[in-house]
C-alpha positions as CSV (number, residue, x, y, z in Angstrom):
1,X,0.0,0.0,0.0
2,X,1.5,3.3,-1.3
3,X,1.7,6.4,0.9
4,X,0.2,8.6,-1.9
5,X,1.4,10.1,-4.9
6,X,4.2,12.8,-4.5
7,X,5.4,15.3,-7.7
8,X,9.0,16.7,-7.3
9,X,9.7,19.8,-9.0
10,X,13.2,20.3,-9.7
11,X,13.6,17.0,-9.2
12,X,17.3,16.5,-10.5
13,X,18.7,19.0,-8.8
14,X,20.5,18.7,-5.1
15,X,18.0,18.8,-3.4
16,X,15.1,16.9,-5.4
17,X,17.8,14.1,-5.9
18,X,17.8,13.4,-2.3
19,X,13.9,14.2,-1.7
20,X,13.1,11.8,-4.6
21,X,14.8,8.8,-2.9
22,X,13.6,9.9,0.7
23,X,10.0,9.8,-0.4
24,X,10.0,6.4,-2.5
25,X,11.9,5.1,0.5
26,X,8.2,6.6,2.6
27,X,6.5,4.2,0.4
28,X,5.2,7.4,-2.0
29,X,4.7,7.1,-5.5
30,X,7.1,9.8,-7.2
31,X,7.2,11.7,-10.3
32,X,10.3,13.2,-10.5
33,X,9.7,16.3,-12.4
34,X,12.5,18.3,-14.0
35,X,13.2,20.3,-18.1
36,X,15.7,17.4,-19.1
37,X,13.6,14.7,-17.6
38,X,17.1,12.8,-16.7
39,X,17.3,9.8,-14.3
40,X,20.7,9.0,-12.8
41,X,21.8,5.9,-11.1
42,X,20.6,7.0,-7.7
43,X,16.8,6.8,-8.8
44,X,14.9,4.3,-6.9
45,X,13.0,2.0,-9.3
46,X,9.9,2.5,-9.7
47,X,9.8,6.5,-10.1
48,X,8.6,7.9,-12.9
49,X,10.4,11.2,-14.4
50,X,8.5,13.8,-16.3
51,X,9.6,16.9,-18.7
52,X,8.5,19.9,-17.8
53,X,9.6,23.6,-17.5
54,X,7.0,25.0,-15.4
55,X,7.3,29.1,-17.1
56,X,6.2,27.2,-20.6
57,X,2.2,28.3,-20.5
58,X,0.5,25.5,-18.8
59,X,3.2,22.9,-18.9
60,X,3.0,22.2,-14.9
61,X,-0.7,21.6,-15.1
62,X,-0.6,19.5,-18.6
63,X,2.0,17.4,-16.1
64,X,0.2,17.1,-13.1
65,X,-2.8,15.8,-15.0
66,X,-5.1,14.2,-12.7
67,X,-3.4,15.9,-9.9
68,X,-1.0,14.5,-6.9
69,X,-1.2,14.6,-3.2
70,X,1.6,16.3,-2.3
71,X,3.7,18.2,-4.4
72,X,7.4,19.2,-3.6
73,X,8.9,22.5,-5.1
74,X,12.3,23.2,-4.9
75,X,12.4,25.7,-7.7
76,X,10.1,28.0,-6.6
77,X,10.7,31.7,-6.8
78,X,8.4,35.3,-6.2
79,X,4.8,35.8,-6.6
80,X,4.1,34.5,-10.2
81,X,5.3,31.1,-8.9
82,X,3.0,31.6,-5.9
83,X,-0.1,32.3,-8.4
84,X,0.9,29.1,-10.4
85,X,0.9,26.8,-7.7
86,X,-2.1,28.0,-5.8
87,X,-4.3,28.2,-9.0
88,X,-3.5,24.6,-9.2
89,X,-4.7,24.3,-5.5
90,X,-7.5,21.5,-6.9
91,X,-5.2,19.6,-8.2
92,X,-2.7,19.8,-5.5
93,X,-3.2,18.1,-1.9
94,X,-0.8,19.8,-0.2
95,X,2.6,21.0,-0.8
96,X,6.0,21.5,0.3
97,X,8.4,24.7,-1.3
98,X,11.8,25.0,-0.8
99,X,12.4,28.6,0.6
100,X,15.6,30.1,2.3
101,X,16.7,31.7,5.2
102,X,17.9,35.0,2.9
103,X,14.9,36.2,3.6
104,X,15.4,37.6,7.4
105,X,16.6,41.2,8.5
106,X,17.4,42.1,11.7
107,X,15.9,44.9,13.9
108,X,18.1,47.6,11.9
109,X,17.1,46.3,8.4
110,X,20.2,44.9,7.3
111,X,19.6,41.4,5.7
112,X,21.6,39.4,3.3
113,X,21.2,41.8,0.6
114,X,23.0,44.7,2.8
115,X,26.2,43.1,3.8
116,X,28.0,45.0,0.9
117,X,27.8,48.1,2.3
118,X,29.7,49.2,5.6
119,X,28.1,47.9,8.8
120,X,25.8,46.0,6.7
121,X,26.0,42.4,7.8
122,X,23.0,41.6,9.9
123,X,22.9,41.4,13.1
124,X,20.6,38.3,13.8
125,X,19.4,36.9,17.6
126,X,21.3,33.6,17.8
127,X,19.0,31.2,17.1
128,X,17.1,33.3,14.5
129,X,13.3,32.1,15.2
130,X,10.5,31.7,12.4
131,X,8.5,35.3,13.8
132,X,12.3,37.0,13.1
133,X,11.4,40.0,10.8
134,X,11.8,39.5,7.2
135,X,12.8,42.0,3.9
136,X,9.8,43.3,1.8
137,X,8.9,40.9,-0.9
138,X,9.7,42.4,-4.8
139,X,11.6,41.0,-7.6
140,X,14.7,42.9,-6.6
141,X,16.7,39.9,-4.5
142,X,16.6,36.3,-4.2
143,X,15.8,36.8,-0.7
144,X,12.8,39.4,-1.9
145,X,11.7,36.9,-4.6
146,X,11.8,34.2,-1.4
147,X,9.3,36.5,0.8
148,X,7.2,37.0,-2.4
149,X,6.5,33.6,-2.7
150,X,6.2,32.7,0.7
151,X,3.5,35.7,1.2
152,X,1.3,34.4,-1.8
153,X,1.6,30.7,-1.0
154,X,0.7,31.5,2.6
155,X,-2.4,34.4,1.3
156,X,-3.6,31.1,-0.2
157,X,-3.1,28.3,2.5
158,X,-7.0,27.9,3.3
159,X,-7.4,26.1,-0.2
160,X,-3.7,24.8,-0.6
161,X,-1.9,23.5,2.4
162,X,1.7,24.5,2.1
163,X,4.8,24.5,4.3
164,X,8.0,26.4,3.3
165,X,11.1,25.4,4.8
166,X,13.8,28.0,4.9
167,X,16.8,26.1,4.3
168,X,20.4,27.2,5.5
169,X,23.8,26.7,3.6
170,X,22.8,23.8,2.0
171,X,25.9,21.4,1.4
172,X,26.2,18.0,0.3
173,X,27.1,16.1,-2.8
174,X,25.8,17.8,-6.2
175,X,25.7,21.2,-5.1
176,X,26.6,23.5,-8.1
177,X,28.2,26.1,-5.4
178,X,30.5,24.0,-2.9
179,X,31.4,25.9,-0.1
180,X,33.4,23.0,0.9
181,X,35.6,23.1,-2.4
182,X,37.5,26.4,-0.6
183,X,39.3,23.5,2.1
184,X,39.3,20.4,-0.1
185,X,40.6,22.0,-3.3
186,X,43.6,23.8,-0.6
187,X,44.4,20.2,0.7
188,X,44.1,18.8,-2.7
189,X,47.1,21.1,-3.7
190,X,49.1,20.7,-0.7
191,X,48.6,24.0,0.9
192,X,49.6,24.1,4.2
193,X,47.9,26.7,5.8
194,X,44.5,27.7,6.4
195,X,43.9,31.6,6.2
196,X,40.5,32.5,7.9
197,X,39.3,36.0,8.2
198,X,37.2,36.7,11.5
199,X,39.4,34.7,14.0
200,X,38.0,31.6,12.3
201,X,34.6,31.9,14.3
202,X,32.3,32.4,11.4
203,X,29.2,30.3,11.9
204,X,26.9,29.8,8.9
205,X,24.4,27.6,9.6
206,X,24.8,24.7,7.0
207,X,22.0,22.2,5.8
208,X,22.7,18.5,4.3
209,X,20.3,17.4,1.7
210,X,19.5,14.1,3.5
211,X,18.4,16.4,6.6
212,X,16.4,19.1,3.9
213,X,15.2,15.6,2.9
214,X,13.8,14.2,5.7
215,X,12.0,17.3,6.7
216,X,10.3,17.4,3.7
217,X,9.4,13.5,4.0
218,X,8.0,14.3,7.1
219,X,6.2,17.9,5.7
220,X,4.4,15.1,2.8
221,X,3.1,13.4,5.8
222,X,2.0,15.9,7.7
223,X,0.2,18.8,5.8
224,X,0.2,22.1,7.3
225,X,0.1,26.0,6.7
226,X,3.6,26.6,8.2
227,X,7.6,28.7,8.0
228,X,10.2,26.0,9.3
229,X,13.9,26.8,9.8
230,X,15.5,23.7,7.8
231,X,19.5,22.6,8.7
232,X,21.8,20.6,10.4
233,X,22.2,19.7,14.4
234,X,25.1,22.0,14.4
235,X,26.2,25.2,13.3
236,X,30.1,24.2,12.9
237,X,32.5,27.6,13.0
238,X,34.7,27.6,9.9
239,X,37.7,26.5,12.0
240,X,36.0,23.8,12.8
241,X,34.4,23.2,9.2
242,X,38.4,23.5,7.9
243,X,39.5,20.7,10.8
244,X,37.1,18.2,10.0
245,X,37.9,18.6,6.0
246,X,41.4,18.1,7.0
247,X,40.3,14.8,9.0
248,X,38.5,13.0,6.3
249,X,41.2,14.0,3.9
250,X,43.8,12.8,5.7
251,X,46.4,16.4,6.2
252,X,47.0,18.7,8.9
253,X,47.6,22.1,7.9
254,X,48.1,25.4,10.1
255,X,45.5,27.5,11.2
256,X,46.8,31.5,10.7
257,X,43.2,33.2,12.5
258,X,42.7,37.1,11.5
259,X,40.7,39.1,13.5
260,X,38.1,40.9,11.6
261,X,38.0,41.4,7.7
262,X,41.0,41.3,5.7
263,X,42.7,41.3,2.2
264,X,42.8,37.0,2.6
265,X,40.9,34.3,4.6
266,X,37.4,35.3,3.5
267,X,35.7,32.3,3.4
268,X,32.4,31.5,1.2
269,X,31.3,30.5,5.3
270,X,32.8,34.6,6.5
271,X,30.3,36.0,7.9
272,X,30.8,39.4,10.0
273,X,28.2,37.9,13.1
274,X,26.5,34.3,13.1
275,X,23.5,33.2,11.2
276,X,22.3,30.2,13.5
277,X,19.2,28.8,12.7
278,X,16.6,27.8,15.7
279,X,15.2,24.1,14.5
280,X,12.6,23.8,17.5
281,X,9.6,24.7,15.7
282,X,10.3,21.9,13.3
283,X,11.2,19.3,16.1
284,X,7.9,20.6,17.5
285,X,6.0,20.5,15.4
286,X,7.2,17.5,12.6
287,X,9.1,15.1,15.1
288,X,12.4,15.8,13.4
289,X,15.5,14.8,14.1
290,X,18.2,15.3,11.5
291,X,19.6,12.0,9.3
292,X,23.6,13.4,10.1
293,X,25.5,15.7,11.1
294,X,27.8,18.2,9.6
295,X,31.2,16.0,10.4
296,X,29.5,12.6,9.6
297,X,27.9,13.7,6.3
298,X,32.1,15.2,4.8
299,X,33.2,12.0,3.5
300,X,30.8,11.3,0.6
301,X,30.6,14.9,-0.1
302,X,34.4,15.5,-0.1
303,X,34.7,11.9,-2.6
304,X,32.0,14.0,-4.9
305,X,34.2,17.2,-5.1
306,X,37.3,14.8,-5.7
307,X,35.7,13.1,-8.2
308,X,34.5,16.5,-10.0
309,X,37.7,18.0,-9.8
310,X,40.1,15.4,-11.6
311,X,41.5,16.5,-14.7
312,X,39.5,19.9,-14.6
313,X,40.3,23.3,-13.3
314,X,37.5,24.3,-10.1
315,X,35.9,27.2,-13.0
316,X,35.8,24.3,-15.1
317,X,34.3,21.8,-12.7
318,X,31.9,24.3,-10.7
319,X,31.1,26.9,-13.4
320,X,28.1,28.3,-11.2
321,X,30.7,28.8,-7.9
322,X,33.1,30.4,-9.8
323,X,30.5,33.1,-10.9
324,X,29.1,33.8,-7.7
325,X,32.6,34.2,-5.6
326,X,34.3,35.9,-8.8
327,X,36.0,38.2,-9.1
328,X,34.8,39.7,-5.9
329,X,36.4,36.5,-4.1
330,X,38.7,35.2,-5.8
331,X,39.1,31.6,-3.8
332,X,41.9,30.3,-4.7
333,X,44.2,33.5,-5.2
334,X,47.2,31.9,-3.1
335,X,50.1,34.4,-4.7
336,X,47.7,37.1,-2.6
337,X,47.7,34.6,0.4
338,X,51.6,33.8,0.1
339,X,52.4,37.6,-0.4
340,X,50.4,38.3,2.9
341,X,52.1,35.5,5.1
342,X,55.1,36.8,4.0
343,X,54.1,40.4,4.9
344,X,54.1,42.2,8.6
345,X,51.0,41.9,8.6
346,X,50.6,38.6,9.8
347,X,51.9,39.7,13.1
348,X,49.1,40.5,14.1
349,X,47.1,37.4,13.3
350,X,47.6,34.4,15.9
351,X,48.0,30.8,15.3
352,X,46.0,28.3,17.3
353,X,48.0,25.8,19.6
């Protein structure tokens, strides 16, 4: 006997991959949803993909045909998304969207979308809780485009049942922007020092796939009008991140710690003050409890970025991380981070025991 039938939107993508095999694991029937239609090796048998790019007029409803009982987004973006989904609301049980935690500002209105200009980082309470302020919703931002959505989907939650989980830094294998790239690609040169900007205490509250996941599985069997934080148990400093990289790869390189900003050590983790996610309301109020944690789930995803990056340059391999980090950070600039260790300037940083 079958849970019910489940459509994944953006079902090839990181995080459909892993919500695909979490729900046929839940007994679901799954349409896995995506433009290319493509099935990989990790496809559970028995799923069924489907082509369809939901902005072609009335391609998402010509897919959904008869309808589905839940319905898992995680390509959603602004209001005219909002308006395609809940005009399908009688064809649609319920459903689950994929939002983000861009979306917050703190209680001076700096967000995500300030942090370029001076004093701009936000400020957030540590954890940051569902009923923290948000940016205005527009087309401006991806964070503005997320509270669009989330406001329409929400206006409409009487006739279509939704909950949006506001996902962290979400890591794991087949992400197209691999924070974790910045420490493996360093120890798979032979660098042996780790430059970190901020003393190293930059916490950026990450999210594996298997954990987005499971709170999804859990979101199909529990319908609900409801904002979830989504993310791991921990919220790992990127010291720490940078040690337990090193561990599963088998080096030991030297921490050099800078306190505050500086021309080297900015991490795609450096934030000015932590963003730390508060998970209660989704232990509350779905039961969960994450698959792994941030340590356990480094060895497959550091195998993946190995496997990527043989015989390719990183550009090359991660085409979508090199354009969001460059040229404002250039990763992997180590003639800048050789020139600095070598300069007085590192006198004032420390290195940790």
């Amino acid at each position: 006997m079958t849970t019910g039938n489940a459509f994944v939107l953006g079902a090839t993508g990181q995080i459909g991959r892993a919500a695909v095999r979490a729900l046929a694991a839940d007994g679901w029937e799954v349409q896995a949803a995506s433009r290319g239609a493509g099935r990989d090796d990790g496809l559970p048998d028995g799923v069924r993909t489907v082509r369809v790019d939901r902005d072609d007029e009335g391609a998402l409803a010509a897919a959904l045909g008869d309808g589905c009982d839940v319905l898992v987004d995680m390509v959603a973006y602004g209001q005219d998304h909002a308006r395609q989904l809940t005009g399908l609301a009688d064809r649609i049980g319920s459903a689950v969207v994929i939002s983000s935690g861009a979306v917050y500002e703190d209680t001076d209105g700096r967000s995500f979308d300030t942090q370029g200009a001076p004093d701009g980082f936000p400020r957030y309470p540590v954890p940051i809780p569902e009923n923290q302020p948000t940016v205005a919703p527009g087309t401006a931002t991806y964070g503005t485009r997320k509270v669009a959505l989330e406001r329409g989907l929400l206006a409409a939650a009487g006739t279509l049942p939704v909950t949006l989980l506001r996902a962290g830094a979400i890591h794991g294998p087949h992400c197209r922007t691999p924070r974790e790239l910045f420490f493996v690609k360093r120890a798979l040169d032979g660098r042996p020092v780790r430059v970190l900007a901020h003393g190293g205490r930059s916490r950026f509250h990450p999210a594996h796939v298997s954990n987005l996941a499971e709170m999804i599985r859990l979101s199909a069997r529990q319908p609900g009008a409801r904002v979830l934080n989504a993310a791991d148990p921990q919220a790992p400093t990127v010291a720490e991140i940078s040690a337990a990289v090193d561990e599963v790869m088998g080096v030991r390189s030297e921490l050099v710690l800078i306190e505050g900003s500086a021309p080297v050590g900015n991490t795609p983790w450096g934030v000015d003050h932590p963003v730390v996610y508060d998970l209660s309301a989704a232990e509350r109020e779905l039961g969960y409890r994450p698959v792994t944690g941030y340590a356990e789930s480094l060895p497959r995803t550091v195998e993946w970025l190995t496997a990527q990056l043989r015989g390719k340059d990183w550009r090359e391999a991660f085409p979508a991380m090199a354009k969001a980090y460059d040229p404002h950070l250039d990763l992997f600039d180590y003639a800048a981070e050789d020139a600095w260790l070598d300069s007085p300037a590192r006198h004032g940083s420390s290195s940790p025991s």
